[in-house]
C-alpha positions in Angstrom: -22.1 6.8 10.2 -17.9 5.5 10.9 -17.9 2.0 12.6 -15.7 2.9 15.7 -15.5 -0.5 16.3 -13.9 -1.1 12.8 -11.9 1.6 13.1 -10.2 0.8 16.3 -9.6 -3.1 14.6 -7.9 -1.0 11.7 -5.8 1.0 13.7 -4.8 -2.2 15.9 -3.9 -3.7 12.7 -1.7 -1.0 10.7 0.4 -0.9 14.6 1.1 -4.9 14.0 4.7 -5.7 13.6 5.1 -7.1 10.0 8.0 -8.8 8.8 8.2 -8.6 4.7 10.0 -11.8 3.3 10.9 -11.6 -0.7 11.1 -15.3 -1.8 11.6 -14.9 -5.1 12.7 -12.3 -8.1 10.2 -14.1 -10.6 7.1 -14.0 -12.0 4.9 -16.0 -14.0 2.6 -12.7 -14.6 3.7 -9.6 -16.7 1.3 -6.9 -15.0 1.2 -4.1 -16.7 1.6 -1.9 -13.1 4.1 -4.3 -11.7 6.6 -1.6 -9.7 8.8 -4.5 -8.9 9.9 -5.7 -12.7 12.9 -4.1 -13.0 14.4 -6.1 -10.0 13.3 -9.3 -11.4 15.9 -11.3 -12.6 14.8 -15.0 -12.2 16.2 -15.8 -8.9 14.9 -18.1 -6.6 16.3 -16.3 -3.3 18.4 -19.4 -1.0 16.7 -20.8 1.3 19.3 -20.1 3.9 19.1 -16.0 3.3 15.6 -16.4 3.9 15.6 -18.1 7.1 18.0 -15.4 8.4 15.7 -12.8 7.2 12.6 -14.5 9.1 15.2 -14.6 12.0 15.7 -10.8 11.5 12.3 -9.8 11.7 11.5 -12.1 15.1 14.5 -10.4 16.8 12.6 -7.1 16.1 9.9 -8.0 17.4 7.8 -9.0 14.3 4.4 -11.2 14.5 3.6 -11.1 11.0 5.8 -12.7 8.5 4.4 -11.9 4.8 5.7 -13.6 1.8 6.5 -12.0 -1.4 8.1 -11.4 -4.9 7.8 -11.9 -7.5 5.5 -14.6 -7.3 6.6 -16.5 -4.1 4.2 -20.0 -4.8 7.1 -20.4 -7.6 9.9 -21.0 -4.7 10.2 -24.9 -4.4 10.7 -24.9 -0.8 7.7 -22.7 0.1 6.4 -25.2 2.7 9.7 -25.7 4.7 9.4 -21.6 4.8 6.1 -21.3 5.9 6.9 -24.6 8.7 9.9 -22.3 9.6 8.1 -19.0 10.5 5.8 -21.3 12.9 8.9 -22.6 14.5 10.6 -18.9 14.9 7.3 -17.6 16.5 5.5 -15.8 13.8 1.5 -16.2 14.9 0.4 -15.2 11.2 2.0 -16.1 8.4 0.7 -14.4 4.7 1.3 -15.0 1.4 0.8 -12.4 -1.5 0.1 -14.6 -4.8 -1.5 -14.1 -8.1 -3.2 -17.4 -7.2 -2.4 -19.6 -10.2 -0.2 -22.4 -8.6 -3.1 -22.7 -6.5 -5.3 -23.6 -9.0 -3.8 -27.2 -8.2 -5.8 -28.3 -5.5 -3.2 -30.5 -3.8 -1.0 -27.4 -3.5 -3.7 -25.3 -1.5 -4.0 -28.2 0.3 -0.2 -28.5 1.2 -0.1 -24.8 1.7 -3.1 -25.5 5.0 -1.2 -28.0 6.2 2.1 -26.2 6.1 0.3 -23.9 9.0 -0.2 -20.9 6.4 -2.6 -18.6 7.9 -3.7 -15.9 5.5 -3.5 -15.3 1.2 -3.8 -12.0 -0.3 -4.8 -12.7 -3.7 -3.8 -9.8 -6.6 -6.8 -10.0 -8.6 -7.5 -6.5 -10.8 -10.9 -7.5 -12.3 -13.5 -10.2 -12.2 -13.4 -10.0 -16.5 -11.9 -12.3 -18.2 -10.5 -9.5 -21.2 -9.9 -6.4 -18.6 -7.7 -9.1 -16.4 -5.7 -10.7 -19.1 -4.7 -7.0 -20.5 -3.6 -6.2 -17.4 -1.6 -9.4 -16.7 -0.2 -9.5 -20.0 -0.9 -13.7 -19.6 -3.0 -15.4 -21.8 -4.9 -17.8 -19.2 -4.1 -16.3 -16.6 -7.7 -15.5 -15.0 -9.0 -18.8 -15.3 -6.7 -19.8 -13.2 -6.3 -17.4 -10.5 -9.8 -17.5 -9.9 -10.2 -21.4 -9.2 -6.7 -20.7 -7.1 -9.0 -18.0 -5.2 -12.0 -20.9 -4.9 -9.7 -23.3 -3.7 -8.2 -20.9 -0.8 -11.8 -20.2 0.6 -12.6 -24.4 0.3 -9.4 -24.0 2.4 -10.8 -22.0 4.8 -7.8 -19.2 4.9 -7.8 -15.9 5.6 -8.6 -14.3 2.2 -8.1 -11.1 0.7 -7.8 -9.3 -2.6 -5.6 -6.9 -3.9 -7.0 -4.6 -6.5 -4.4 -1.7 -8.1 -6.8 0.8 -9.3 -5.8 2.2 -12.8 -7.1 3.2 -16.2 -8.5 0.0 -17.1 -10.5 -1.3 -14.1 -11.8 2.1 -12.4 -15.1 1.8 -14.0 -16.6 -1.2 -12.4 -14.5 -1.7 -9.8 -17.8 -1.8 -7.8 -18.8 -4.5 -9.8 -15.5 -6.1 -9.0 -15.7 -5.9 -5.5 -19.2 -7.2 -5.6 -18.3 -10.0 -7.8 -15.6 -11.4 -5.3 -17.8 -10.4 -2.2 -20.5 -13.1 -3.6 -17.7 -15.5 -3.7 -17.1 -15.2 0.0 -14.3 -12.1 -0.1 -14.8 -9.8 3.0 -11.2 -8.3 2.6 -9.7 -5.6 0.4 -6.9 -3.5 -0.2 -7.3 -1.2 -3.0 -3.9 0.0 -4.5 -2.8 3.2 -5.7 -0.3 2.8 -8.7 3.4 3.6 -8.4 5.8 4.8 -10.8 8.2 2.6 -10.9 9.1 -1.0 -13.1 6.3 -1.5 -15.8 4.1 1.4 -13.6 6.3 3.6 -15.1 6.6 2.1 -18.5 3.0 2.2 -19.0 2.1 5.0 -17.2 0.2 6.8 -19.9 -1.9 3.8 -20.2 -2.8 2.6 -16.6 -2.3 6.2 -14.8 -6.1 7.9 -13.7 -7.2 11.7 -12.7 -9.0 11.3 -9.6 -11.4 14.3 -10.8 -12.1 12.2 -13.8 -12.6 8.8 -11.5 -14.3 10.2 -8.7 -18.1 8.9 -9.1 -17.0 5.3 -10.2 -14.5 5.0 -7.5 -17.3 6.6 -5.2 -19.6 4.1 -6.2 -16.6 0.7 -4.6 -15.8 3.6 -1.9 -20.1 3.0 -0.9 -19.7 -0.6 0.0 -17.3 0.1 2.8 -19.9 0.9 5.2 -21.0 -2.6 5.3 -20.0 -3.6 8.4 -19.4 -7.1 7.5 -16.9 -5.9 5.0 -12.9 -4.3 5.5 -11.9 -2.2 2.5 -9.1 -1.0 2.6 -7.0 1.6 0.5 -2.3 1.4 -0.1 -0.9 4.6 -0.9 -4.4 5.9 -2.0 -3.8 9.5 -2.3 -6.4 11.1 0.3 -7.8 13.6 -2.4 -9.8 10.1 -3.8 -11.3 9.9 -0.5 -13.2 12.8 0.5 -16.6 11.7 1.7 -14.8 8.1 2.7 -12.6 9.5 4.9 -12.4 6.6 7.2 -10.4 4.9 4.4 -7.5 7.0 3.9 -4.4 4.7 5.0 -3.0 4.9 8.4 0.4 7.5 8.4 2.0 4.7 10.4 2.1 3.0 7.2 4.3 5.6 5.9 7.5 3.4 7.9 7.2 0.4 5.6 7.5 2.8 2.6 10.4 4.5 3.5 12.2 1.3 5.1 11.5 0.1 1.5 14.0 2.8 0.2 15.8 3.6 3.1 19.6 2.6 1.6 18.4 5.8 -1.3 17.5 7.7 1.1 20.5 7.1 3.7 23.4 7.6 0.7 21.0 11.0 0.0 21.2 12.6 3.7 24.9 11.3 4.5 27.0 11.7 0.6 24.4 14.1 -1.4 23.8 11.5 -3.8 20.6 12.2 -5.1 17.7 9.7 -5.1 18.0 7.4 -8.1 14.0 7.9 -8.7 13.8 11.8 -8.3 12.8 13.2 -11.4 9.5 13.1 -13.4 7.9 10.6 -11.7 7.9 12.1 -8.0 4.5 14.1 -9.0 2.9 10.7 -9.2 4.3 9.2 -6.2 2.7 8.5 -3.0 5.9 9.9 -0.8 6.6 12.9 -3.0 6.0 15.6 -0.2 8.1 13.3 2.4 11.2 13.3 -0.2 10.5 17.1 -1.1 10.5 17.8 2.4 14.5 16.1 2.9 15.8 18.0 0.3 14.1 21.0 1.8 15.6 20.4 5.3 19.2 19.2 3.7 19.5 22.5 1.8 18.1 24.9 4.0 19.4 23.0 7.3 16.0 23.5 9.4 12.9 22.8 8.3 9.2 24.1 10.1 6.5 22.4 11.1 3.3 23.4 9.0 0.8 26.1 9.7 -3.1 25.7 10.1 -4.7 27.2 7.3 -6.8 30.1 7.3 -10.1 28.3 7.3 -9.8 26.8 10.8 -7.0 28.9 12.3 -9.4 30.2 15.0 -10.8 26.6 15.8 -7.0 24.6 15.8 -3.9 25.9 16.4 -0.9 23.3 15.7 1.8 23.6 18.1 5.3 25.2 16.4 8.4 22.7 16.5 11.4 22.4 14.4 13.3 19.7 13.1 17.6 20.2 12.1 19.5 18.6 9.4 22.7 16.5 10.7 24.4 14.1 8.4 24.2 11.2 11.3 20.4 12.2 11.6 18.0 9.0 12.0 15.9 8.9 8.9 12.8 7.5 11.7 12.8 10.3 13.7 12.9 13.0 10.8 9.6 10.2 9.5 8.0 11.2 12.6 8.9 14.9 12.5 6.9 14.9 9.2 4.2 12.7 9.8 3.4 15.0 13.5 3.5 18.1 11.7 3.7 18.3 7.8 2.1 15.1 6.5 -0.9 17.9 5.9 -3.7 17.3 2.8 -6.1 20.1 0.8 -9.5 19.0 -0.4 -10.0 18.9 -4.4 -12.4 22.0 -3.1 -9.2 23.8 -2.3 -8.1 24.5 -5.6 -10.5 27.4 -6.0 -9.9 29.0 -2.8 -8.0 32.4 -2.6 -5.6 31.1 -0.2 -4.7 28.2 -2.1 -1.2 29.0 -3.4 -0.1 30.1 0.4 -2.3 26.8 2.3 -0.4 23.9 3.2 -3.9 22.3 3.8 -4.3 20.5 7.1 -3.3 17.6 9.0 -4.1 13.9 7.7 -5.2 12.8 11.4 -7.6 15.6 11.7 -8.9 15.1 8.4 -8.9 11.2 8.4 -11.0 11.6 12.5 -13.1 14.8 11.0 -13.6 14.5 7.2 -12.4 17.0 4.6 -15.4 18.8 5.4 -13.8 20.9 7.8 -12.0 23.0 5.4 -14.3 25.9 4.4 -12.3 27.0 0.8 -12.8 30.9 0.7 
């Protein structure tokens, strides 16, 4: 039975105005799914840069500033940033950390007084040997794991990142358990993406979510705790039939494509074709998005989806188009997609008769309705 309570909290959540702040292009980790290597280069980012970019985000209207990397506990002037954010008007400031530098007490401590108001921990396994083969970083759990002790003796807002792969998959219900004993009441599990190490190591780390399905069913269980949030980024929904309620918001979708908007921007106005396209689009989260630009920048017009066969009698979607221009606003083509073709198929589908013609149906209806709507003929 779906928590409508919890659900509304989640939806008020995904609609908050975040700010993402990169501090740093360093890391003291070597994750073996890290998307972000490739940009690392060592640098601390100024201090001044990042002050303009918390400045950015408040004139948009941002209330959520989030910290990042790398590794942002390694920038030496982390308090003065966190003290700044207060003083722009930011009501919740985050940081994302591995947790090591706060295995120093005094630094959690700092951190607190600073005004910091919630860490998300990346923590991929409560093992000792699983944990250090996927940071590459001898040491490295002992340490993250008192950082994590000393946050919640902190009293901060906790939660804990886990990127699904490979080598954790099979008891990541045992690793959500171990960390909800601790006092953990807050996840995000992570699909992996194929870019930086990700990519490197893809044949080692990257998981078939036929072959995953009943240990990833087993973590899926514990979300209807109510005391619990568990939530999935960039899960693709085909993991999530029966745990529908999990699938990730399509609002979400913005921060993805702001991500790469530059790439995708050059793409629509010069025909300079993403630098990632290739290979590696059949394992990414966004691939029908970027599938569906090309589609409307070569054929000038591009449809909205059709119902499938299954339910065409019960819910008819409303016909619209959407036309290419080069001055288009990347947003609104977003939105165009995400109304009417950000559409899903059950692993079911792939043994119905209209498979090969089905575009599947919409994310909302299945993410309100369950999968269970489509009858596969």
């Amino acid at each position: 039975m779906r928590n409508q309570q919890r659900d509304k909290i989640r939806e008020q959540i995904a609609k908050e105005k975040r700010h993402w702040v990169r501090l740093t292009k360093t890391c003291n980790l070597n994750c073996l799914f890290c998307l972000d290597k490739e940009n690392q280069n060592g640098e601390i980012v100024p201090i001044r840069k990042i002050y303009e970019d918390l400045k950015k985000g408040r004139g948009e209207s941002a209330t959520r500033a989030i910290l990042s990397g790398g590794e942002p506990t390694l920038h030496p002037q982390l308090l003065k940033i966190i003290k700044k954010a207060k003083k722009l008007g930011y009501n919740h400031v985050q940081i994302i950390t591995n947790g090591r530098m706060l295995s120093y007490k005094k630094f959690a401590e700092k951190l607190k007084n600073a005004g910091l108001d919630e860490i998300t921990f990346s923590l991929h396994s409560h093992l000792k040997g699983p944990f250090e083969e996927m940071t590459q970083t001898t040491g490295s759990y002992l340490q993250s794991i008192k950082g994590l002790l000393n946050a919640l003796e902190q009293k901060f807002i906790i939660s804990v990142d886990i990127v699904i792969n490979k080598i954790n998959y099979k008891t990541l219900k045992d690793t959500l358990n171990f960390f909800i004993k601790l006092g953990v009441t807050e996840f995000d599990l992570l699909h992996i993406v194929p870019f930086g190490n990700s990519w490197l190591n893809k044949d080692k780390i990257f998981l078939s979510p036929i072959k995953s399905q009943k240990f990833l069913n087993a973590a899926f269980a514990l979300s209807k705790n109510k005391n619990l949030f568990i939530w999935t980024n960039r899960l693709p929904a085909t993991y999530l039939e029966g745990y529908e309620e999990l699938i990730q918001s399509p609002i979400k979708l913005h921060d993805e494509i702001q991500g790469k908007e530059p790439g995708f921007k050059d793409y629509i106005q010069n025909n300079h074709t993403m630098s990632c396209f290739g290979e590696r689009c059949s394992y990414c989260f966004i691939q029908d998005f970027c599938k569906d630009l090309v589609e409307l920048k070569n054929n000038k017009i591009l449809k909205s989806k059709n119902t499938p066969p299954c339910l065409s009698k019960k819910n008819k979607h409303p016909k619209t188009i959407f036309k290419f221009k080069k001055n288009m606003n990347l947003y609104q083509f977003l939105d165009f997609y995400i109304n009417h073709r950000y559409f899903v198929k059950s692993i079911r589908c792939g043994k119905c008769c209209h498979f090969e013609r089905c575009d599947g149906e919409h994310i909302n209806l299945i993410r309100t309705q369950g999968f269970r709507v489509l009858k596969p003929e």
